[in-house]
N, C-alpha and C positions, 0 to 999 in steps of 0.2 A: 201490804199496801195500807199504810196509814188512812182513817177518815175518822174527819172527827167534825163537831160540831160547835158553833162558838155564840155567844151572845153580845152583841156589840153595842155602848151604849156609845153616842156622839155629844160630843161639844154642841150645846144650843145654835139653830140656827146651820150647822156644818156636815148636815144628814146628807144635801148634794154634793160638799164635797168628798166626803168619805167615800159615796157607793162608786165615784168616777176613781178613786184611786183604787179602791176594791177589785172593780173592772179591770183595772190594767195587770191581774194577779193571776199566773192560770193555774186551774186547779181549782176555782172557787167561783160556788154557787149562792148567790145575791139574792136574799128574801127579805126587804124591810119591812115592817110591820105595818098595817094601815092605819092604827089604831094606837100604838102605842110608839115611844121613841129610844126604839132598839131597832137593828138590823139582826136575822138570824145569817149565819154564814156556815158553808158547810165547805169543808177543804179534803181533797183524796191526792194523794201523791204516792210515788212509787216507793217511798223510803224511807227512811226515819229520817234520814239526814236532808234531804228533798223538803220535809215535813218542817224540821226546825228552820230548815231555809226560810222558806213561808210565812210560818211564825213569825218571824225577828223581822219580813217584809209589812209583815202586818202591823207591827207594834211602829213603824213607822211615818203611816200613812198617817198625814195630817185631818185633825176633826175625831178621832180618836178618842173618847174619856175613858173609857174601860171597858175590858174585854175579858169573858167568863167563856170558862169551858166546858161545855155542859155534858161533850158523850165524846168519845173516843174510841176506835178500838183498830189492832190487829188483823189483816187478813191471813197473814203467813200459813 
């Protein structure tokens, strides 16, 4: 079971629309920062392939500037 953890920075201004399209993703848990203008995102899926599903949903969402991946791992 893939989980892994992501660092998301947003387009100025597009942090609401981001976390609403984030929400519509299942499999992922929504922590924006209070303080700083990133969102943490943490994603657990059954499968690797489930996993890169995700991913490529994620690099979609509009409001998006960059996304870093900061931990990762295996449950197998």
């Amino acid at each position: 079971m893939p989980i892994k953890s992501y660092v998301l920075h947003y387009e100025e201004s597009k942090r609401e629309e981001l976390v609403k399209g984030l929400q519509k993703l299942q499999g992922c848990e929504i922590i924006p920062a209070q303080n700083h203008a990133v969102i943490v995102l943490v994603t657990e899926t059954e499968t690797e392939e489930l996993d890169n599903k995700l991913y490529h949903k994620l690099l979609e969402i509009k409001g998006l500037k960059h996304v870093s991946l900061v931990s990762g791992f295996d449950t197998k």
